[in-house]
N, C-alpha and C positions, 0 to 999 in steps of 0.2 A: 587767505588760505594759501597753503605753499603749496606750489608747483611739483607734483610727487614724481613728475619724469623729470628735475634737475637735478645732473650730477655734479652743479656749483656749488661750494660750500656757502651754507647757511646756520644760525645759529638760532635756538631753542630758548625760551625756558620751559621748565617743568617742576614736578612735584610729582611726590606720593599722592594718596588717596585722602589722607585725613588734612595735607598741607603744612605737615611738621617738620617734613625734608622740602627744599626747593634748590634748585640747581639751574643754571646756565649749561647749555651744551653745542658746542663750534660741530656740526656734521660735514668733517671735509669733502664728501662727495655726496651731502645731501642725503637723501634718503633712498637714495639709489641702492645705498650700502645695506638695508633693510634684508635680514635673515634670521632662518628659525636653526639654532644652532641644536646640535644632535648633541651633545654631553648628558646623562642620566639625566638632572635636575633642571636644566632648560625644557628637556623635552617633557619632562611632566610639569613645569608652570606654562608650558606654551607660549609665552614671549616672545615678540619681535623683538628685534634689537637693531640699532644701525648706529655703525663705528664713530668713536669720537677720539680723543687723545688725552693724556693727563693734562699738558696744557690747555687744550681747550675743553674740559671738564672742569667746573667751578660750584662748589657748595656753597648758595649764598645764607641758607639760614636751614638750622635743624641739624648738623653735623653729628653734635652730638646722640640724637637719635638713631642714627644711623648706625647698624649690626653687619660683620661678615661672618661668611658662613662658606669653609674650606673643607674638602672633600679631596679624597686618590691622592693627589703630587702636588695638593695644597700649594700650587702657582696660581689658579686663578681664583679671584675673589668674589662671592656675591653680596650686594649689598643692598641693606633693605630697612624699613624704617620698623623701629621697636613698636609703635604704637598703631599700625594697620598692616603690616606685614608684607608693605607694597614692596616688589624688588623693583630698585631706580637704578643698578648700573651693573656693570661689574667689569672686573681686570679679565682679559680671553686668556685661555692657556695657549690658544694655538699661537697668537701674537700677543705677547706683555706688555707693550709698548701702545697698543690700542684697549678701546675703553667699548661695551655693548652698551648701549643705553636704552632702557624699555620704551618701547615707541610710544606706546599708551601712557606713560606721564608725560608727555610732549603735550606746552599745549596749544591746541587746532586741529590738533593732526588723529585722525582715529583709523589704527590698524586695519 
């Protein structure tokens, strides 16, 4: 089990619900970075999310299942697997350059 008070970088794997998307995810300050973002659609799936980066974000299998779904200034992206509907990431609008990744496909780790 990971240490939920370290603000060391650690890395993840995870998945959707059904296991059609799986991903690796580098957390550079750990789960420290764990927040419920206020944008319309976070706030109605209710999501934790904690920061990753495009580089250390990596889709090892199920890519192609994976659907975005753009709303308002369509900068940031949600991303979610076609066949369970689980959201696994998405691009922030506030920062571009950083990645939300749904706590709850982490796995060990339960919100």
């Amino acid at each position: 089990m990971t240490d939920v008070t370290s603000s060391d970088s650690v890395t993840f794997n995870g998945s959707c619900h059904c296991g059609a998307v799986k991903f690796t995810a580098e957390l550079p300050f750990g789960l420290n970075s764990a927040r419920r973002c206020t944008c319309s659609i976070c706030r109605m799936r209710g999501a934790i999310a904690v920061t990753s980066s495009h580089d250390g974000f990596r889709v090892t299998q199920g890519e192609d299942k994976l659907a975005t779904y753009r709303f308002n200034t369509n900068v940031a992206e949600h991303h979610f697997c076609t066949q369970c509907g689980i959201y696994t990431h998405h691009k922030r609008r506030s920062n571009p350059d950083q990645l939300g990744v749904n706590v709850a496909c982490l796995e060990g780790v339960s919100p």
